[in-house]
ChimeraX commands (.cxc) that place a marker at each C-alpha (Angstrom):
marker #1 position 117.61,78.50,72.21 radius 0.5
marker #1 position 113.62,78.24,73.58 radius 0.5
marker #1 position 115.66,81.78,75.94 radius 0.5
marker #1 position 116.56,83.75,72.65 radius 0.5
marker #1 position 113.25,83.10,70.50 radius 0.5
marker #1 position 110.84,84.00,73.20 radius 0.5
marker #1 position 112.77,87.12,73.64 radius 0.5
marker #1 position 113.05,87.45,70.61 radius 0.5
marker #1 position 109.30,87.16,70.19 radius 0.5
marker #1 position 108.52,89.52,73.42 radius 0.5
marker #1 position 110.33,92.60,72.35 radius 0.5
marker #1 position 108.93,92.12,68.64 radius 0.5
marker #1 position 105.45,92.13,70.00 radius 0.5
marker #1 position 106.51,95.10,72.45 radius 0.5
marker #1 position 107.93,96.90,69.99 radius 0.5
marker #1 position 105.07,96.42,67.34 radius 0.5
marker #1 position 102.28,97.06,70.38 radius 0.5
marker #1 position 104.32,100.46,70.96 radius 0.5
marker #1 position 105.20,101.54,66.97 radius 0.5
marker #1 position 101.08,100.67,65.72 radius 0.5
marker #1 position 100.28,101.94,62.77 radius 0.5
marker #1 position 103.36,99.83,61.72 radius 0.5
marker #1 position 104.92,100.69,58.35 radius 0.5
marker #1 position 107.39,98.56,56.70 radius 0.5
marker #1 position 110.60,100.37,57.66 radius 0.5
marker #1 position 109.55,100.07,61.61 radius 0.5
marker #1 position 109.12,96.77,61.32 radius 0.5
marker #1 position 112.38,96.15,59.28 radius 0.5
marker #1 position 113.86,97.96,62.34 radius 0.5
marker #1 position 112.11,96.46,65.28 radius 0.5
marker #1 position 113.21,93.01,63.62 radius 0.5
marker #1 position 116.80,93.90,63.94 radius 0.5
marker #1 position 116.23,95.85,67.26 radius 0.5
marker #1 position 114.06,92.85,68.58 radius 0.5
marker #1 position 117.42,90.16,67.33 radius 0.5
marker #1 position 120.04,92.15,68.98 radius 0.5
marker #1 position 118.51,92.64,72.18 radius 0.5
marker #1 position 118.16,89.07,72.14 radius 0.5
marker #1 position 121.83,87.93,71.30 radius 0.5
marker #1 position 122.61,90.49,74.31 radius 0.5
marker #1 position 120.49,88.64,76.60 radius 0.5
marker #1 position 122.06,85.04,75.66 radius 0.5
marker #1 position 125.79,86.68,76.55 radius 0.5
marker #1 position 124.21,88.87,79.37 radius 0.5
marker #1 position 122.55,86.10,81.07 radius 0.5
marker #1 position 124.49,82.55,80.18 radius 0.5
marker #1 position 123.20,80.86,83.39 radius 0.5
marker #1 position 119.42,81.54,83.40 radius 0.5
marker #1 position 116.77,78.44,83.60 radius 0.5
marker #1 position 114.91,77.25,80.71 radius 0.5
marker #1 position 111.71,79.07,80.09 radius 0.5
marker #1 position 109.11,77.17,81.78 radius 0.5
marker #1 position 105.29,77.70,80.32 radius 0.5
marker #1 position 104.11,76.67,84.25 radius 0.5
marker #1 position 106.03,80.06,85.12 radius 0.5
marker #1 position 103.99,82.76,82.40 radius 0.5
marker #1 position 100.93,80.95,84.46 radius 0.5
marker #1 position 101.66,81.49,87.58 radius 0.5
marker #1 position 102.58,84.84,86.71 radius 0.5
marker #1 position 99.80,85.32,85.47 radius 0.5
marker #1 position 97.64,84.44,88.29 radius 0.5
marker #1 position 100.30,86.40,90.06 radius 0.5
marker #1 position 99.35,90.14,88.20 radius 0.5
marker #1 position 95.40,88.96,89.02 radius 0.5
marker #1 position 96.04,88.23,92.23 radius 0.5
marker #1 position 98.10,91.47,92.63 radius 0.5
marker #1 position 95.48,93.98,90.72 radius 0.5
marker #1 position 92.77,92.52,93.47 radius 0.5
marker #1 position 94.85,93.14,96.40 radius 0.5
marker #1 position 95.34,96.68,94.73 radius 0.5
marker #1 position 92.14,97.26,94.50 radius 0.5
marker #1 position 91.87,96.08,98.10 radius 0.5
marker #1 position 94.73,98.33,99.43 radius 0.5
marker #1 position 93.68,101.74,97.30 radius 0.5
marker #1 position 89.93,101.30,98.69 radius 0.5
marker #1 position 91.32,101.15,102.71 radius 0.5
marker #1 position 93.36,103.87,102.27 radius 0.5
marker #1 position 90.50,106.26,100.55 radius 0.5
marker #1 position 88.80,105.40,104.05 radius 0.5
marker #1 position 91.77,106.10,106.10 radius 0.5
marker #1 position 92.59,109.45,103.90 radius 0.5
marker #1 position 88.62,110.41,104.34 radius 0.5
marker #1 position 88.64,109.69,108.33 radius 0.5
marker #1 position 88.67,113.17,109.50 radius 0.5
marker #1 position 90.76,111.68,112.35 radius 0.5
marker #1 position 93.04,109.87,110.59 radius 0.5
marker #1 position 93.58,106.62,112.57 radius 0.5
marker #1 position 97.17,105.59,111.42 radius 0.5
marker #1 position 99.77,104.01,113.56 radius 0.5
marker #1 position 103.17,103.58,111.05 radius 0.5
marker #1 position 105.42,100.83,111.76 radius 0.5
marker #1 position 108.54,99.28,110.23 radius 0.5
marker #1 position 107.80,95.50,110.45 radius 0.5
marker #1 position 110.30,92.69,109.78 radius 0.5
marker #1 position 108.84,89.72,107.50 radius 0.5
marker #1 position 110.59,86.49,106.56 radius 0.5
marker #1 position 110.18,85.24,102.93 radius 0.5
marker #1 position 110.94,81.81,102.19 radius 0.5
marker #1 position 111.41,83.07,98.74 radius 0.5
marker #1 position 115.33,81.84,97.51 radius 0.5
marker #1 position 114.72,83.62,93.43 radius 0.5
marker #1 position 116.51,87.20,93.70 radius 0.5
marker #1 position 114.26,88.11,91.22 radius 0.5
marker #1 position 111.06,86.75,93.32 radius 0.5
marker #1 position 111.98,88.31,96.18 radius 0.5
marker #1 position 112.02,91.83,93.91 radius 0.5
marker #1 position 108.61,90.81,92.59 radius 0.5
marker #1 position 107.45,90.51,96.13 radius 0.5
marker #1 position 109.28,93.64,97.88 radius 0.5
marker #1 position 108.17,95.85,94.43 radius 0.5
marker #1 position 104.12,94.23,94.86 radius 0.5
marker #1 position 103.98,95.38,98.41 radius 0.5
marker #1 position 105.46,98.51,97.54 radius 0.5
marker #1 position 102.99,99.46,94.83 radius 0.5
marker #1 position 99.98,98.48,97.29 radius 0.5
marker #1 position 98.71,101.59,98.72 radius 0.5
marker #1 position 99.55,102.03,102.55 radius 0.5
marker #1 position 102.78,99.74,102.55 radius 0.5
marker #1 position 106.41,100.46,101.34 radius 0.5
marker #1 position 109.29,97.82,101.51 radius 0.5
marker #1 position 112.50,99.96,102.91 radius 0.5
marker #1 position 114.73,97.02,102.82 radius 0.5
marker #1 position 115.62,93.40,101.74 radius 0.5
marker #1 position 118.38,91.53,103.39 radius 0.5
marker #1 position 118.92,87.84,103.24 radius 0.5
marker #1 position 115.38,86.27,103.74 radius 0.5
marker #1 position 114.01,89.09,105.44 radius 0.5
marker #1 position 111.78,92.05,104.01 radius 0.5
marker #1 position 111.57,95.62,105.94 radius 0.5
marker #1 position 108.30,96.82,105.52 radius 0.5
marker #1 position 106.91,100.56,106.81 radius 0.5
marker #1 position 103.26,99.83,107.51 radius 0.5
marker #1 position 100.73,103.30,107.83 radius 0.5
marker #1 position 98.38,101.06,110.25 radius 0.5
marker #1 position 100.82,99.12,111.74 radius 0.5
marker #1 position 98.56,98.67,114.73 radius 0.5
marker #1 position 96.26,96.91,113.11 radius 0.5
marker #1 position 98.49,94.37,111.81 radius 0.5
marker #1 position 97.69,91.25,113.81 radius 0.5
marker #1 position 99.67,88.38,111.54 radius 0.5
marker #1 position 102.46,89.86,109.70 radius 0.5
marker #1 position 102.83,86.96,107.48 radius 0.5
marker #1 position 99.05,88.65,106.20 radius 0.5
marker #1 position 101.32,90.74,104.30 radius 0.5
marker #1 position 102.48,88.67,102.14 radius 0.5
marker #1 position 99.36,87.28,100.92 radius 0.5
marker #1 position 99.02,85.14,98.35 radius 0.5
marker #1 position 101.76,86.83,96.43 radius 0.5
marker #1 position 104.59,84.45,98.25 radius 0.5
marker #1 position 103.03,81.36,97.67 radius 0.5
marker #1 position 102.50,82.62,93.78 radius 0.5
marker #1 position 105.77,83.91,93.56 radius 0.5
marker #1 position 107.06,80.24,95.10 radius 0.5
marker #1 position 105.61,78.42,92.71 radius 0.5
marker #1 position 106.70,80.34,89.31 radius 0.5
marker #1 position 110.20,80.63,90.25 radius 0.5
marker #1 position 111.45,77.99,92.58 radius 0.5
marker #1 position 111.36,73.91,91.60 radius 0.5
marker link #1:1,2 radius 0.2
marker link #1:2,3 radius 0.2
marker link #1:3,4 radius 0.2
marker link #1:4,5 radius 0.2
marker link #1:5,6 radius 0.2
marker link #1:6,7 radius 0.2
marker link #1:7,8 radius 0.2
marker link #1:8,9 radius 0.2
marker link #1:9,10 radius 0.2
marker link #1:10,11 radius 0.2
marker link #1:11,12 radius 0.2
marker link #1:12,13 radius 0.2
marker link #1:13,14 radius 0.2
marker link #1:14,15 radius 0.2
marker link #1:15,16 radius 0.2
marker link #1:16,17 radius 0.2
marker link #1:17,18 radius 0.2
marker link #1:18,19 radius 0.2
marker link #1:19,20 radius 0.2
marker link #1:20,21 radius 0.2
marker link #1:21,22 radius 0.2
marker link #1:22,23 radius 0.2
marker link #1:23,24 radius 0.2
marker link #1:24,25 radius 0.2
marker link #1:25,26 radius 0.2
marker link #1:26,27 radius 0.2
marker link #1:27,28 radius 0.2
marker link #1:28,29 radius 0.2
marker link #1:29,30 radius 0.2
marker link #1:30,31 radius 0.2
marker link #1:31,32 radius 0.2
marker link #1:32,33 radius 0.2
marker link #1:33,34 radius 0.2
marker link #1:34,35 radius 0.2
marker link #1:35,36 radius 0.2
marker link #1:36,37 radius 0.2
marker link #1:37,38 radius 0.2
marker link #1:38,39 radius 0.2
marker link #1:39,40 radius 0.2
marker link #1:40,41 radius 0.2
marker link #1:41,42 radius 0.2
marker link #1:42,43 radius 0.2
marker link #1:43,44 radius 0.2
marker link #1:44,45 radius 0.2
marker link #1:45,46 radius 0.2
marker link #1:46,47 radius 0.2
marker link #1:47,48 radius 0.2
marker link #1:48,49 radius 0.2
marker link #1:49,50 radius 0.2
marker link #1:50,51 radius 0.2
marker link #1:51,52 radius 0.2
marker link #1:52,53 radius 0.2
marker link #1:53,54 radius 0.2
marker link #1:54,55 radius 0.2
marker link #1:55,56 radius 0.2
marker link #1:56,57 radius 0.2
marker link #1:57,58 radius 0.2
marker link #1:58,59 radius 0.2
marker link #1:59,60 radius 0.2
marker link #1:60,61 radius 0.2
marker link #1:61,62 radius 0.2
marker link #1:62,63 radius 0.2
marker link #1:63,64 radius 0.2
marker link #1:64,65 radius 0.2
marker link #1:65,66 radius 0.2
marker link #1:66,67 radius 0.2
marker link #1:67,68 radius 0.2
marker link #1:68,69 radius 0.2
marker link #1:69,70 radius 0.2
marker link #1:70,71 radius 0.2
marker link #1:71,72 radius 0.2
marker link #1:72,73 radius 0.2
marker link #1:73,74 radius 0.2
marker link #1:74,75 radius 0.2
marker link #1:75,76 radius 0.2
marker link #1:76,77 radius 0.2
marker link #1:77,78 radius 0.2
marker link #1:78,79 radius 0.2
marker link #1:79,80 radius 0.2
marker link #1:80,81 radius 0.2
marker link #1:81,82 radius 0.2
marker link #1:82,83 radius 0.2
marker link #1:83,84 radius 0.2
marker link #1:84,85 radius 0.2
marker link #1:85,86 radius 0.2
marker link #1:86,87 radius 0.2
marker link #1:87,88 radius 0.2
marker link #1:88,89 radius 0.2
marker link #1:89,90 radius 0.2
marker link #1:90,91 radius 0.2
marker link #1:91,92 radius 0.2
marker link #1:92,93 radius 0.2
marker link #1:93,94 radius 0.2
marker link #1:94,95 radius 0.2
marker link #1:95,96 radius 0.2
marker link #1:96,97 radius 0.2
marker link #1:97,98 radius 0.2
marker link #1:98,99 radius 0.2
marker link #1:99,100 radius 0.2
marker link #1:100,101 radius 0.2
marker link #1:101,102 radius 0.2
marker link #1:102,103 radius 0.2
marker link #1:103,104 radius 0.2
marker link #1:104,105 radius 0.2
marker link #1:105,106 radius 0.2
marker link #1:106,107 radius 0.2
marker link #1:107,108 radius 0.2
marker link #1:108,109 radius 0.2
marker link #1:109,110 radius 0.2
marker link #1:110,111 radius 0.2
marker link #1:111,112 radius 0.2
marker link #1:112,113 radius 0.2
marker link #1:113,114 radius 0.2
marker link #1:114,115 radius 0.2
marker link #1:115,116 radius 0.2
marker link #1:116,117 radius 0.2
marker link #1:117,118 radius 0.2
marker link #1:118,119 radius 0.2
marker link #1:119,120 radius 0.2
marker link #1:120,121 radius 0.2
marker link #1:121,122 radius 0.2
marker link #1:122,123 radius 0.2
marker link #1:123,124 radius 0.2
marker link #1:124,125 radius 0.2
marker link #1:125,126 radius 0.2
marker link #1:126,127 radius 0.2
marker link #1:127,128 radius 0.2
marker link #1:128,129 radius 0.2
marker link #1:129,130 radius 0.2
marker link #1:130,131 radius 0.2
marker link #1:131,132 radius 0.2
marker link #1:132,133 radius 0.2
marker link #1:133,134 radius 0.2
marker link #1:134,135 radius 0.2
marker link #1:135,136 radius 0.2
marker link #1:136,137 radius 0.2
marker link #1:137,138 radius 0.2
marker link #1:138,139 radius 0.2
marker link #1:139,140 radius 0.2
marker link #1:140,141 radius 0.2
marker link #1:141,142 radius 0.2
marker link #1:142,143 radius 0.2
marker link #1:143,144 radius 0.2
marker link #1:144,145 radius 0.2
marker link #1:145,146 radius 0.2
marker link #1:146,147 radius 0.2
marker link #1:147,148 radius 0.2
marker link #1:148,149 radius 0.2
marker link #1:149,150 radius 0.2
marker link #1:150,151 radius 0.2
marker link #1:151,152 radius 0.2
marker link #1:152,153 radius 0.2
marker link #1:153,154 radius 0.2
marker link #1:154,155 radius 0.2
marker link #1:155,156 radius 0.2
marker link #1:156,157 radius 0.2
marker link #1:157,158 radius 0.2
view
């Protein structure tokens, strides 16, 4: 039930957040809209875990975590765009996640995707494919990661 009301309660706020000005037919609407996406979810998805608060915290920390390692990863490739000689050395490296969640491992493979200079190619198992633009420089490859894994860990697995 705690599932269906704070879905309920996310695609209201979506909804209202993308509608604004609301008037009173929109909201009428996104009420309805907002229920029956929910009652799809509960049939959709009868074996998902109770909502856990410690999870919207850790993912949480997880997006400010992420958005500094952005950051990080958009201002080394400006440098290695800018270097008239372009020092890059691509690689496809193999990391290991310890990550079990299907949906953590996504998070993960997706957050070193959107990080400038790194695309995952592949997940199999526990293992990530990742196609580095400096993979010479890569001298741990569990540095890819991060912190994101440990993050990740922590909001989805018990």
């Amino acid at each position: 039930m705690i599932n269906f009301i704070l879905t309920f309660l996310s695609m209201f706020l979506i909804w209202t957040a993308l509608s604004y000005p609301l008037s009173n037919q929109e909201v009428v609407f996104g009420t309805i809209l907002s229920f029956c996406i929910s009652l799809l979810t509960i049939f959709y998805n009868k074996d998902a875990k109770k909502f856990k608060l410690k999870t919207l915290f850790y993912l949480f920390k997880y997006f400010l975590v992420f958005l500094v390692e952005l950051v990080k990863a958009n201002l080394n490739m400006a440098k290695i765009v800018l270097t008239p000689s372009l020092p890059i050395s691509p690689k496809v490296l193999k990391l290991k996640t310890e990550l079990k969640s299907p949906i953590a491992k996504a998070i993960l493979a997706n957050s070193i995707t959107l990080t400038p200079g790194t695309i995952s190619v592949e997940l199999v198992d526990d293992s990530l494919f990742i196609h580095v633009v400096e993979g010479d420089k890569v001298a741990n490859i569990e540095d890819l990661k991060g912190p994101f894994e440990r993050l990740l860990k922590e909001a989805f697995e018990e």
